[in-house]
Residue frames as a rotation matrix with the C-alpha (Angstrom) as fourth column:
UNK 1
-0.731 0.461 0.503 22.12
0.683 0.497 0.536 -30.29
-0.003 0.735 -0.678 29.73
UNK 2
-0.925 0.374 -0.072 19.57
-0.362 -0.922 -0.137 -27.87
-0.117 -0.100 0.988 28.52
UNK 3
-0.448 0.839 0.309 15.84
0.525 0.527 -0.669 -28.54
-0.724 -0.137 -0.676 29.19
UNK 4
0.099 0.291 -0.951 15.18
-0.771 -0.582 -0.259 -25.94
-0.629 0.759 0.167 25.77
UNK 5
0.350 0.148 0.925 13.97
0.572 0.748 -0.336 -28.40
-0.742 0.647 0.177 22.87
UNK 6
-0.423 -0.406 -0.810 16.04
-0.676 -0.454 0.581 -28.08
-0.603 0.793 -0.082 19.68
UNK 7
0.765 0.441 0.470 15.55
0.102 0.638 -0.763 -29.25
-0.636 0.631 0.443 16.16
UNK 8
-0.490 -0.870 -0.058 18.44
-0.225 0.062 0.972 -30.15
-0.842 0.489 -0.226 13.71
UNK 9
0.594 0.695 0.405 17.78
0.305 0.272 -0.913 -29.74
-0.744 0.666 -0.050 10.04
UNK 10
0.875 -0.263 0.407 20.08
0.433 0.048 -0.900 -29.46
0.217 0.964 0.155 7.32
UNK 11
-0.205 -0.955 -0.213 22.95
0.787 -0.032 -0.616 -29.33
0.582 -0.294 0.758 9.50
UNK 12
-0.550 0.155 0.821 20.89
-0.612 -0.743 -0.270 -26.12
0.568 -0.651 0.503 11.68
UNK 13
-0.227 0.455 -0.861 19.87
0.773 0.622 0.124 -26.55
0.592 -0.638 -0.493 14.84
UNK 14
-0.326 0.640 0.695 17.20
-0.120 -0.758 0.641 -24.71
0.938 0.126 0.324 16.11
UNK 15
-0.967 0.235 -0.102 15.71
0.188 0.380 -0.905 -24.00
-0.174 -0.894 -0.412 19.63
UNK 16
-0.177 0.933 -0.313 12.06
0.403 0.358 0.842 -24.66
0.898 0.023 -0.440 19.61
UNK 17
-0.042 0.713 -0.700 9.16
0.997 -0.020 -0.080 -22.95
-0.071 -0.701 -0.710 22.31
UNK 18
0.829 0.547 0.115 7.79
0.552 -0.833 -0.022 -19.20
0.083 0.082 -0.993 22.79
UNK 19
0.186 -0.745 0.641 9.49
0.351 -0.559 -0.751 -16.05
0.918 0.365 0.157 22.43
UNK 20
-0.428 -0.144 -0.892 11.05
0.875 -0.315 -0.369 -14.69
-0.228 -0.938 0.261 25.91
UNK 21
0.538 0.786 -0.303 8.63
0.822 -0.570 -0.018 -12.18
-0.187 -0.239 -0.953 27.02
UNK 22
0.262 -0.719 -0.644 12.12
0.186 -0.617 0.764 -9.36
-0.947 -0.320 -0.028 26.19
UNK 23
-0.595 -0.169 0.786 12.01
0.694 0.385 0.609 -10.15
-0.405 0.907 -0.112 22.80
UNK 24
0.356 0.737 0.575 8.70
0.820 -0.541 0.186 -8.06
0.448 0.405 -0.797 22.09
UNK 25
0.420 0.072 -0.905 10.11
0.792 -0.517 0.326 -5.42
-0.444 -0.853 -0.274 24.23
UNK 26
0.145 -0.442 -0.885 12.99
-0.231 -0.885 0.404 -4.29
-0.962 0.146 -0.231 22.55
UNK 27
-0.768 -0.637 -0.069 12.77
-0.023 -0.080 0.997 -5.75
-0.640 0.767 0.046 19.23
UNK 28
-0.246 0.718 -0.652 10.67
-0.835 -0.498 -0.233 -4.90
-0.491 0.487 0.722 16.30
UNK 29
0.742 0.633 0.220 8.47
-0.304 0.611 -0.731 -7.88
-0.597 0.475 0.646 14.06
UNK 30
0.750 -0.405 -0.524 10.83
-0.402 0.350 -0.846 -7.96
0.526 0.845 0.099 11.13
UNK 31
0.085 -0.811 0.580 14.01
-0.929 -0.274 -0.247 -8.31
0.359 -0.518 -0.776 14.04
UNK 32
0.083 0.019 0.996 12.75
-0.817 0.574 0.057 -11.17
-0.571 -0.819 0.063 15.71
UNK 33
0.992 0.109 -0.062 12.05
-0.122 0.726 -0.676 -13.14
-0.028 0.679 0.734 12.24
UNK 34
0.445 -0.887 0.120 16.01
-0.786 -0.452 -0.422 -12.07
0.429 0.094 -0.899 11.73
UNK 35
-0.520 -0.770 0.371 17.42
-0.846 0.404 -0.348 -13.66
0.118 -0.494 -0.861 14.32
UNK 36
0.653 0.471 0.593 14.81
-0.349 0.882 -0.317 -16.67
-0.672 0.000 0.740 14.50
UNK 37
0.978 0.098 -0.184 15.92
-0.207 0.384 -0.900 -17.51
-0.017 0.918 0.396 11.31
UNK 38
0.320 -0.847 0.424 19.53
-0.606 -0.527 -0.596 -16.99
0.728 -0.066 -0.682 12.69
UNK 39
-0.149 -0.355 -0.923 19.33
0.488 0.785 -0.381 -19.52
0.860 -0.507 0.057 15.25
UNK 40
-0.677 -0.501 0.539 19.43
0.012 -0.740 -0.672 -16.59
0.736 -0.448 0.507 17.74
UNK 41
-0.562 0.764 0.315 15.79
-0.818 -0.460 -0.345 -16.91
-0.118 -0.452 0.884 18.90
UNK 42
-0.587 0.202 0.784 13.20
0.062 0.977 -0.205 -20.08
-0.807 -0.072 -0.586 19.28
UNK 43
-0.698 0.681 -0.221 10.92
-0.579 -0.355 0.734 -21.07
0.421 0.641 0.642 16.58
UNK 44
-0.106 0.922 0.372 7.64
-0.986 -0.049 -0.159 -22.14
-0.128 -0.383 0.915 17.19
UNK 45
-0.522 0.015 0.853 7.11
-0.434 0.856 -0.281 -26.08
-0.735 -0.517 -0.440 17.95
UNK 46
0.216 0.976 -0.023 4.62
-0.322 0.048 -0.946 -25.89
-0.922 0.212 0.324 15.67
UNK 47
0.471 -0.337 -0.815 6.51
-0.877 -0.079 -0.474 -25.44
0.095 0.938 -0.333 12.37
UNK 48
-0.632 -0.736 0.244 8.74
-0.738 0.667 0.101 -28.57
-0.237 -0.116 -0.965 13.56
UNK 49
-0.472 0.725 0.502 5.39
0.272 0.662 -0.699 -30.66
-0.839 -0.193 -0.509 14.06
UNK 50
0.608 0.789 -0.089 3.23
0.168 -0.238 -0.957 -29.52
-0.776 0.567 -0.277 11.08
UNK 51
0.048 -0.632 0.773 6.18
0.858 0.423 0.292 -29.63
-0.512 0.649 0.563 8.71
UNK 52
0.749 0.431 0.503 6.38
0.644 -0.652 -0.400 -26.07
0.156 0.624 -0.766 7.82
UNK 53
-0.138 -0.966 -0.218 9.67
0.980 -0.165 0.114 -24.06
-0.146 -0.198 0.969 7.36
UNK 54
0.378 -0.024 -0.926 10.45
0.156 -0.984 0.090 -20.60
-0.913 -0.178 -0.368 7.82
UNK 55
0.719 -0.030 0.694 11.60
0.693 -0.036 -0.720 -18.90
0.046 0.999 -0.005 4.14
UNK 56
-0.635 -0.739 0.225 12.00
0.718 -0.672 -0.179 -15.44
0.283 0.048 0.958 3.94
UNK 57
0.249 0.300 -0.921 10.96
0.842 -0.537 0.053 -12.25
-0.479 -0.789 -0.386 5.76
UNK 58
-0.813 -0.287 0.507 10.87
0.311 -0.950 -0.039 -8.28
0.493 0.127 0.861 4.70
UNK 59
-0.638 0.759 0.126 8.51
-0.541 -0.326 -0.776 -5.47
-0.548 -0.563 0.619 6.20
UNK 60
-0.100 0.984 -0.146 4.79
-0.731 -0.172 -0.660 -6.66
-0.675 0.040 0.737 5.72
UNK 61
0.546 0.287 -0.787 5.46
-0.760 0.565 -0.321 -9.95
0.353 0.773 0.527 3.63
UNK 62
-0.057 -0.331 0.942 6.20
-0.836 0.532 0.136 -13.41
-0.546 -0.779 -0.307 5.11
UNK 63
0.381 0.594 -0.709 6.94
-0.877 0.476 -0.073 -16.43
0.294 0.649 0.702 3.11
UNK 64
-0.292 -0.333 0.897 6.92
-0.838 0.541 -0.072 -20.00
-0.461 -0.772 -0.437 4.57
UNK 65
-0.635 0.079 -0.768 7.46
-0.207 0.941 0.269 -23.91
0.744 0.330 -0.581 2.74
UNK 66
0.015 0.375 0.927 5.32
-0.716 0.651 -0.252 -26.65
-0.698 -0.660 0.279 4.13
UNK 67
-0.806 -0.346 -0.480 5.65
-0.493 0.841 0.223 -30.68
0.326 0.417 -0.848 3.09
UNK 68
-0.134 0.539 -0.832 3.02
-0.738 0.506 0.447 -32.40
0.662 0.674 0.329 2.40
UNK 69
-0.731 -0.667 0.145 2.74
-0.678 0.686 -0.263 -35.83
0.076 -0.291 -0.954 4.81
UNK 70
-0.435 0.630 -0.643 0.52
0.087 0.740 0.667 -38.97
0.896 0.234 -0.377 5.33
UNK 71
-0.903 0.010 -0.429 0.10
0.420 -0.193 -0.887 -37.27
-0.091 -0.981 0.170 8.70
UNK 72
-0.783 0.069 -0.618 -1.89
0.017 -0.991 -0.132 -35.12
-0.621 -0.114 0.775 7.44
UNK 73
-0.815 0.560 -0.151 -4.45
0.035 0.307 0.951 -36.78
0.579 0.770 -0.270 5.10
UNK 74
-0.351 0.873 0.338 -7.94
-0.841 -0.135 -0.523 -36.47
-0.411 -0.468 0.782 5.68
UNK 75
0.054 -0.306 0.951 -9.90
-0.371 0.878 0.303 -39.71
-0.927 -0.369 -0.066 5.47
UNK 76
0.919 0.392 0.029 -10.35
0.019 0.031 -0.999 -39.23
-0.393 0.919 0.021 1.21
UNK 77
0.034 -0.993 0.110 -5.97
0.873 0.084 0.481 -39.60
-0.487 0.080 0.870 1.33
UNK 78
0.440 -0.239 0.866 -6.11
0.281 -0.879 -0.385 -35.60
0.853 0.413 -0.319 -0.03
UNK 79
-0.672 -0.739 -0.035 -4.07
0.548 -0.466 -0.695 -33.23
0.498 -0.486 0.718 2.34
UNK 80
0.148 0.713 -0.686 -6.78
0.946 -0.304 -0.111 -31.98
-0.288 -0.632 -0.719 5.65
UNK 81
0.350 0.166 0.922 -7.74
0.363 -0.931 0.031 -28.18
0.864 0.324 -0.386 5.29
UNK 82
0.839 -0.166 -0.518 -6.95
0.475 -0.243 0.846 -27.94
-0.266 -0.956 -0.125 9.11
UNK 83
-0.137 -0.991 0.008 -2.97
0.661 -0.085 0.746 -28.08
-0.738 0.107 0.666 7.62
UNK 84
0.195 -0.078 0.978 -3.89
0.831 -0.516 -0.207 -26.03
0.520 0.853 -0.036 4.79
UNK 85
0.849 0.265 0.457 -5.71
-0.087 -0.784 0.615 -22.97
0.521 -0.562 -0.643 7.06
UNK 86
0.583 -0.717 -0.383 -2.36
0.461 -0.096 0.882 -23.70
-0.669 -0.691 0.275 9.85
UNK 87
0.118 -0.957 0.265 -0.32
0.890 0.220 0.399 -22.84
-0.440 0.189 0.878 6.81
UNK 88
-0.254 0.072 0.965 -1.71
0.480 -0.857 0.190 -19.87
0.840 0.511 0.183 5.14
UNK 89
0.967 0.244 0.075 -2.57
0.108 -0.655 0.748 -18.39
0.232 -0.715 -0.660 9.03
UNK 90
0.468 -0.800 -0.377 1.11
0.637 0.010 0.771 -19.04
-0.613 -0.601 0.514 10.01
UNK 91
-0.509 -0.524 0.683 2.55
0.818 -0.542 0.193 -17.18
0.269 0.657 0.705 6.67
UNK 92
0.097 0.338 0.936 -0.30
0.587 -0.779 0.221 -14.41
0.804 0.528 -0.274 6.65
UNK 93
0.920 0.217 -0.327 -0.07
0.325 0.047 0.945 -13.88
0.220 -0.975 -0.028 10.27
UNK 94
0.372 -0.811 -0.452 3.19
0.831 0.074 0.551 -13.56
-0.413 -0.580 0.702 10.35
UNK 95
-0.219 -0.416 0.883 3.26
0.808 -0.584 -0.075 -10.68
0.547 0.697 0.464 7.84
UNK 96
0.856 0.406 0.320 1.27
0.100 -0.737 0.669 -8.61
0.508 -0.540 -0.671 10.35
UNK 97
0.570 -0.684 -0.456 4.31
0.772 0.257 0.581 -9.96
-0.281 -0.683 0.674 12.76
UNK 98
-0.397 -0.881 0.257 7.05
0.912 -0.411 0.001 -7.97
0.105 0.235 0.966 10.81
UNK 99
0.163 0.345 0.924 5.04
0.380 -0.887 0.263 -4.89
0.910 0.308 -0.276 10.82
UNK 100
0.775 0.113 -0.622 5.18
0.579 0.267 0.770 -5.25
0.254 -0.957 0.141 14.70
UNK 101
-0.134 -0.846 0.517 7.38
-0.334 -0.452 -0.827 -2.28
0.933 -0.284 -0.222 16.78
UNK 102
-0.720 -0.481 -0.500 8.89
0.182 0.564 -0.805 -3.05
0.670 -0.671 -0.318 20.12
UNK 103
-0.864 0.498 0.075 6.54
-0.072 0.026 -0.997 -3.96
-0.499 -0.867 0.014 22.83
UNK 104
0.030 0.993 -0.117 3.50
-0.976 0.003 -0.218 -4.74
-0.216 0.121 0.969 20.53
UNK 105
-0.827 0.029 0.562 1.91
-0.011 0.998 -0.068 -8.16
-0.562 -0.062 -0.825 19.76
UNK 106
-0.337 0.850 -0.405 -0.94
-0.925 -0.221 0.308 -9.67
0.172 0.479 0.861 18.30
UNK 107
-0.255 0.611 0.749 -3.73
-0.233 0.713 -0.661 -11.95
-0.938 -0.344 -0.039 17.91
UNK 108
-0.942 0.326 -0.076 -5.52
-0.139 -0.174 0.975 -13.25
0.305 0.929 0.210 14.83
UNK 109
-0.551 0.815 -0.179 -9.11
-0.529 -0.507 -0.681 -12.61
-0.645 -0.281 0.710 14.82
UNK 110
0.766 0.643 0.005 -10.37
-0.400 0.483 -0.779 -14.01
-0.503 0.595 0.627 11.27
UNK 111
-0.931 -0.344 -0.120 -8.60
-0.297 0.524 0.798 -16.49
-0.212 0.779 -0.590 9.09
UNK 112
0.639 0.735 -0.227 -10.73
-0.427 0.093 -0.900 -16.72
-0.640 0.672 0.373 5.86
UNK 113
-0.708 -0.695 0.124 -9.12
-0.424 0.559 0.712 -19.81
-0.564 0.452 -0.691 3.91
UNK 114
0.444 0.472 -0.762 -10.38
-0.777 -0.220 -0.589 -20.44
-0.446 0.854 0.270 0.11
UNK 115
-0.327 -0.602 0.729 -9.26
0.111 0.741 0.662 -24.01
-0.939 0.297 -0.176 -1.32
UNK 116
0.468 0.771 -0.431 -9.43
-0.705 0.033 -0.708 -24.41
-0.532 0.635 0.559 -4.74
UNK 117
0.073 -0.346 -0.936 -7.86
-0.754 0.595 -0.279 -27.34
0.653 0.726 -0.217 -5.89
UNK 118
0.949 0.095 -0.300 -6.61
0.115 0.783 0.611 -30.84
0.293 -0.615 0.732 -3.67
UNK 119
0.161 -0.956 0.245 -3.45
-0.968 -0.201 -0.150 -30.88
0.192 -0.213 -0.958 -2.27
UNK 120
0.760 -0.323 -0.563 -1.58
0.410 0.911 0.031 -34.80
0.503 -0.255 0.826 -1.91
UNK 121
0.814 -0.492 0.309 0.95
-0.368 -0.025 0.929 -35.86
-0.450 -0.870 -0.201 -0.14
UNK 122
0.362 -0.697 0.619 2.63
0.791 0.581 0.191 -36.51
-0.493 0.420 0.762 -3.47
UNK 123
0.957 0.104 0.272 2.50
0.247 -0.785 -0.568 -32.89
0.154 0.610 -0.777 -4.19
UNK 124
0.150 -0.986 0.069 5.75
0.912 0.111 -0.394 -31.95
0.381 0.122 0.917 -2.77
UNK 125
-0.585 -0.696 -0.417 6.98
0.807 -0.554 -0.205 -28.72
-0.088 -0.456 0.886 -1.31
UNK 126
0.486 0.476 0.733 4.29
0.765 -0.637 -0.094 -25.82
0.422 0.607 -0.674 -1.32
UNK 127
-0.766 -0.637 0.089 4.78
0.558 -0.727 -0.401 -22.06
0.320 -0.258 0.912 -0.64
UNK 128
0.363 0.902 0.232 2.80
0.909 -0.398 0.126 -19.72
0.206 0.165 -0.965 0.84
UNK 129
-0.748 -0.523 0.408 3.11
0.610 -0.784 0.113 -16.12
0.261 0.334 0.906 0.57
UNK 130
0.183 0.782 -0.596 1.47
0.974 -0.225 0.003 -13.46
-0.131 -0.581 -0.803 3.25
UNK 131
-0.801 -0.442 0.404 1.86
0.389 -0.897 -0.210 -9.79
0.455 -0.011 0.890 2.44
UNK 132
-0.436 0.551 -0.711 -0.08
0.479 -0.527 -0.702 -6.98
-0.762 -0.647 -0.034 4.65
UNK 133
-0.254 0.504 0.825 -3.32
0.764 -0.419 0.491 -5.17
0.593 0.755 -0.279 2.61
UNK 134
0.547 0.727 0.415 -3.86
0.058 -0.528 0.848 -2.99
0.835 -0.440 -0.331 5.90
UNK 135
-0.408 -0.553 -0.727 -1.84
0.758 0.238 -0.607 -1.60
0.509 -0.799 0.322 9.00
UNK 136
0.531 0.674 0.514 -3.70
0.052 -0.631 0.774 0.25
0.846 -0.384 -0.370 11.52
UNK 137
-0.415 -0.330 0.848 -2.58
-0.873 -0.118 -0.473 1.33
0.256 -0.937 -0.239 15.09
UNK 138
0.044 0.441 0.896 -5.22
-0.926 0.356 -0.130 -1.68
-0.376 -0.824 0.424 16.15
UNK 139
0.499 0.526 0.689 -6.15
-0.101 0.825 -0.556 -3.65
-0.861 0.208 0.465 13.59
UNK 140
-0.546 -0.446 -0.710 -3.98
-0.642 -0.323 0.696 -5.18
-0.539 0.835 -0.110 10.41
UNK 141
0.689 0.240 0.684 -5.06
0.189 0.852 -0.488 -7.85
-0.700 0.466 0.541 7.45
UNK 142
-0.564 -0.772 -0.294 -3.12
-0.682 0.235 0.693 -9.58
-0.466 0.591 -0.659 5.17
UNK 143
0.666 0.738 0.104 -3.58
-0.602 0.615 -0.508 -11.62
-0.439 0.276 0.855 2.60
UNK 144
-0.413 -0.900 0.138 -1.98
-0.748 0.422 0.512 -14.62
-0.519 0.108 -0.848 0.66
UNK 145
0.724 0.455 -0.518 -1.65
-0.679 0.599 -0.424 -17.92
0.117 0.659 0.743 -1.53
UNK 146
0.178 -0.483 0.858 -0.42
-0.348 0.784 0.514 -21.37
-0.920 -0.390 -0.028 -1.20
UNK 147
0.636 -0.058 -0.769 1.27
-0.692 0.397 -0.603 -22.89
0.340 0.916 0.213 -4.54
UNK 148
0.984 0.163 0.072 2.26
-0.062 0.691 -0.720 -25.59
-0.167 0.704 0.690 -5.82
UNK 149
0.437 -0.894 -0.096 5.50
0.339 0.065 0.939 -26.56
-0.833 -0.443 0.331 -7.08
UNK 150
-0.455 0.046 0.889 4.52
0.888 -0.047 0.457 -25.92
0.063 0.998 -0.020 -10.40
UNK 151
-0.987 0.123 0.106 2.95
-0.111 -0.987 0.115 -22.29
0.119 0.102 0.988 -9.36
UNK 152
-0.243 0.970 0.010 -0.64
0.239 0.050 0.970 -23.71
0.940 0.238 -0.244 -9.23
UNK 153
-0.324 0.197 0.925 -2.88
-0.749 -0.651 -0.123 -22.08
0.578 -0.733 0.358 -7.14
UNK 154
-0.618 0.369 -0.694 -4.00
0.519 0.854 -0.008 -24.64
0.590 -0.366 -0.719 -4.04
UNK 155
0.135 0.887 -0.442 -5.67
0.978 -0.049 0.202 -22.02
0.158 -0.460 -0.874 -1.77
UNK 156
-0.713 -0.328 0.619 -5.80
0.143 -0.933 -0.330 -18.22
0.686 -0.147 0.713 -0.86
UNK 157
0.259 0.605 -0.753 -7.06
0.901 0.131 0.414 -16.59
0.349 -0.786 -0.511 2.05
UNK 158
0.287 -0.252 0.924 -7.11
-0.344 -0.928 -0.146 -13.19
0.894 -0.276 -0.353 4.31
UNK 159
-0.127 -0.044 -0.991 -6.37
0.991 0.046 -0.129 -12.77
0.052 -0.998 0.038 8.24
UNK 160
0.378 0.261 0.888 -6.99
0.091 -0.965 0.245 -10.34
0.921 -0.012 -0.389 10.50
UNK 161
-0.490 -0.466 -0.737 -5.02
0.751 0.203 -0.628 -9.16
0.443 -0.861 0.251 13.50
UNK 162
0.751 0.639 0.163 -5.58
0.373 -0.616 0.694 -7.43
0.544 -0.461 -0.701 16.20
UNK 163
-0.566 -0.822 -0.056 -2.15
0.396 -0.212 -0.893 -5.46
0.723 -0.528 0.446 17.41
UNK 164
0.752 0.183 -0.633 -2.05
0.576 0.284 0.766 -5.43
0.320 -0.941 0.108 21.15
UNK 165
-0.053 -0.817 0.574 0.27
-0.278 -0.540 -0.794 -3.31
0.959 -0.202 -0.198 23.58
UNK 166
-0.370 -0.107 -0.923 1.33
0.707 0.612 -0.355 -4.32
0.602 -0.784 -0.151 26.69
UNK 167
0.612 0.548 0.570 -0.66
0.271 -0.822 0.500 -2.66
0.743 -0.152 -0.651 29.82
């Protein structure tokens, strides 16, 4: 029996917790999404718990679903900014990710999240969509937008990483 949490979803079943510490070594940002998405590699615990699905992945642009839930209501029954900001840091963030060559990492630094509309928990399925505006040796930013199923804007926002090498 394996003590590695999985998740099963639409007939895939995913392992779930941090990347082995070999992963950043020899593979590059866009690589690891790859094989995540492949089954090959864990995803993050988080996305299981916060309803939010990987999408799709290219250099410098990261797009990730997230579902609505009654978890998630703040106490005015609209959808909490906490889950908004988790979703547009996890997409924009992750665009910095693909930019990522072997052995580097990051941090975010600023997430700047911009609601402009409510979000329900009858909204259904949004997207959000991170693309890099900046890669530096240290420092990248991205930016992005959460929509709607109908395309409407619900929020936009920047990050900032900070890329890291191992000492």
């Amino acid at each position: 029996m394996s003590d590695i949490p999985t998740h099963t979803e639409n007939g895939n079943t995913l392992s779930l917790g941090a990347l082995p510490k070999a992963a950043f070594a020899t593979l590059s940002g866009l690589d690891i999404f790859e094989r995540m998405m492949a089954g090959e590699l864990p995803a993050p615990p988080i996305m299981v718990h916060s309803n939010i699905r990987m999408k799709e992945f290219s250099e410098g642009r990261a797009v990730f679903t997230g579902l609505p839930a009654r978890e998630f209501l703040n106490p005015l029954g609209t959808v909490h900014g906490g889950w908004i900001s988790t979703l547009i840091d996890t997409a924009l963030s992750c665009a910095v990710h693909t930019t990522l060559q072997p052995g580097e990492f990051y941090t975010t630094t600023t997430l700047n999240v911009n609601m402009v509309r409510p979000l329900l928990e009858t909204s259904g399925e949004v997207i959000c969509e991170g693309r890099i505006v900046h890669r530096g040796s240290r420092l990248a930013t991205s930016e992005g937008e959460l929509r709607d199923a109908s395309g409407k804007l619900i929020a936009h926002g920047t990050v900032s990483c900070m890329i890291l090498k191992p000492s």
